[in-house]
C-alpha positions in Angstrom: 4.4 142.2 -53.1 7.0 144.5 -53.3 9.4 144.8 -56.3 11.6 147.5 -57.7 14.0 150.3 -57.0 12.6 153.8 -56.5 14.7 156.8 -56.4 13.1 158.9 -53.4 14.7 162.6 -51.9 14.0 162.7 -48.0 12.5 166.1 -47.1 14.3 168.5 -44.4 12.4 166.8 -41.9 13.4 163.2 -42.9 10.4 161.8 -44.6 9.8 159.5 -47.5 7.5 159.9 -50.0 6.0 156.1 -50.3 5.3 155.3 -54.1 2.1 156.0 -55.5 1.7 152.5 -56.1 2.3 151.3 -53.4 0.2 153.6 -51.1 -3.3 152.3 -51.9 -2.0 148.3 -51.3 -0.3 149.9 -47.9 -3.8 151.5 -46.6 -5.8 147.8 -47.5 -3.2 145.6 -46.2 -1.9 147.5 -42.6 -3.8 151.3 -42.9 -0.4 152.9 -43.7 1.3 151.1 -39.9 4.8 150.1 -40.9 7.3 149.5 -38.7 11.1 150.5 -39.6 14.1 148.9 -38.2 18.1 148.3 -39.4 19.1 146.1 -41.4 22.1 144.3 -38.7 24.0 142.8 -42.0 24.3 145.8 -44.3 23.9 149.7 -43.9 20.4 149.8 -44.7 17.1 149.7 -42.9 13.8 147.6 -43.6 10.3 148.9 -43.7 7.8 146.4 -43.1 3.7 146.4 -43.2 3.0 145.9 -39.7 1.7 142.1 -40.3 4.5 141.1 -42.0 6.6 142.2 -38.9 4.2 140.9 -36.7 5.7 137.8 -38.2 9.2 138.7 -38.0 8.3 139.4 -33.9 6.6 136.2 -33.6 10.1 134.4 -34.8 12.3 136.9 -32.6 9.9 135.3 -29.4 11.0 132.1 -30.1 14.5 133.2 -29.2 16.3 132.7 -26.3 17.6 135.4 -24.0 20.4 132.9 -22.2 21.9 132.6 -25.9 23.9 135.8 -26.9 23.8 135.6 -30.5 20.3 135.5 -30.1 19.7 137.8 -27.6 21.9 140.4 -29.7 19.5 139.6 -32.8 16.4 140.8 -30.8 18.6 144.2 -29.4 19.4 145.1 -32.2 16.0 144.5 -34.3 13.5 145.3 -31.5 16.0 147.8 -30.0 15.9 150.0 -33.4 11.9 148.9 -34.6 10.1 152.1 -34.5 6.4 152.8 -35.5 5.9 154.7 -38.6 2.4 155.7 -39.6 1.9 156.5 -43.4 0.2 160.6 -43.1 -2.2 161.0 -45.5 0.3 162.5 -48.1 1.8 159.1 -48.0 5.1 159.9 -46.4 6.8 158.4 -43.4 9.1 160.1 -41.0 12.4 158.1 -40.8 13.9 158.5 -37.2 17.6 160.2 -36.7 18.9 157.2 -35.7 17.6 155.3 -38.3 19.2 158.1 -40.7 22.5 157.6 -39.1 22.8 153.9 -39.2 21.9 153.8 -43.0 23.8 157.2 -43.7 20.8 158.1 -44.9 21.2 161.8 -46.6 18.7 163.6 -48.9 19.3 160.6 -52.3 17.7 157.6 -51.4 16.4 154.5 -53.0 13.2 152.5 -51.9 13.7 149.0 -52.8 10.8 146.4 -53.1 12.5 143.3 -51.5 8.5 141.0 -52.0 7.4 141.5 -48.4 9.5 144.4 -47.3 11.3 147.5 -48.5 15.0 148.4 -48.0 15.6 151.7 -47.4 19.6 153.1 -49.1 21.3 155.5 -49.8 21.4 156.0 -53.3 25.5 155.9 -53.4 25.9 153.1 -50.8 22.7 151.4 -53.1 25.0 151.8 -56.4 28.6 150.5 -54.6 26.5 147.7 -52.9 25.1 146.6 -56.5 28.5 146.9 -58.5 29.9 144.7 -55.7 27.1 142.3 -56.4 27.2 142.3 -60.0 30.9 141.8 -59.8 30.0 138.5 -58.0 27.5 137.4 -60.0 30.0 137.8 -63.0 32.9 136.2 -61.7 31.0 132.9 -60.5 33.1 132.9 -57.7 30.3 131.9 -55.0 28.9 128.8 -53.7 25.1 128.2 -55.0 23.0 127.1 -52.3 20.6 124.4 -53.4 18.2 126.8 -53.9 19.8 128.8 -56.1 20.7 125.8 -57.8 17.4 124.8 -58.9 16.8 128.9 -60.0 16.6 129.6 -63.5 15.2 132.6 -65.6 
């Protein structure tokens, strides 16, 4: 499980440095395999353990090719997925085009989302979280009933 926000710098050659503590569970869950693809409703991208997108792949089969909306779903998450291998300093090499969808720069934060990570930029992370926390504030949002029977 995943949780937190970790400030991370991508090196010149557009690596991450995976968290310390998250390395070892990494190696004994998928031996470092992640797979890395965009995220197609905000500018970010999504790191999974390869068995949790094994999942995520097992859904996108289910989807039909005659229907556009989901045909576009598997372009653009298939169409993006790329293999990323953690070395054994624990980083992983973020494609170019990855880089450029999320606007990815050298400021970056690594957030644990339970079985995933979202990959930001650290100012489009901070706008994205002020809009949120603006929202939250004003109470100007339907609850789903989920979030209806969610308390703290």
């Amino acid at each position: 499980m995943f949780r937190g926000a970790n400030a991370i710098n991508l090196d010149s050659k557009g690596r991450l440095a995976i968290p310390t503590k998250h390395r070892q569970p990494l190696l004994d869950d998928c031996a470092g395999q992640l797979i890395c693809t965009i995220d197609t409703q905000q500018s970010c991208l999504l790191l999974y353990p390869l068995p949790e997108w094994e999942e995520i792949e097992l859904k996108l089969s289910k989807f039909s090719s005659n229907i556009e909306q989901e045909r576009r779903k598997i372009r653009l998450l298939l169409g993006y997925a790329i293999d990323c291998e953690m070395d054994k300093s624990g980083r992983v090499l973020i494609p170019v085009p990855l880089r450029n969808h999320a606007k990815l720069d050298k400021e970056i934060l690594l957030v644990g989302q339970l079985n995933k990570f979202e990959i930001w930029d650290s100012e489009i992370w901070a706008k994205r979280i002020e809009e949120d926390m603006e929202v939250e504030r004003s109470g100007n949002f339907e609850l789903t009933e989920r979030l209806q029977d969610f308390s703290l």
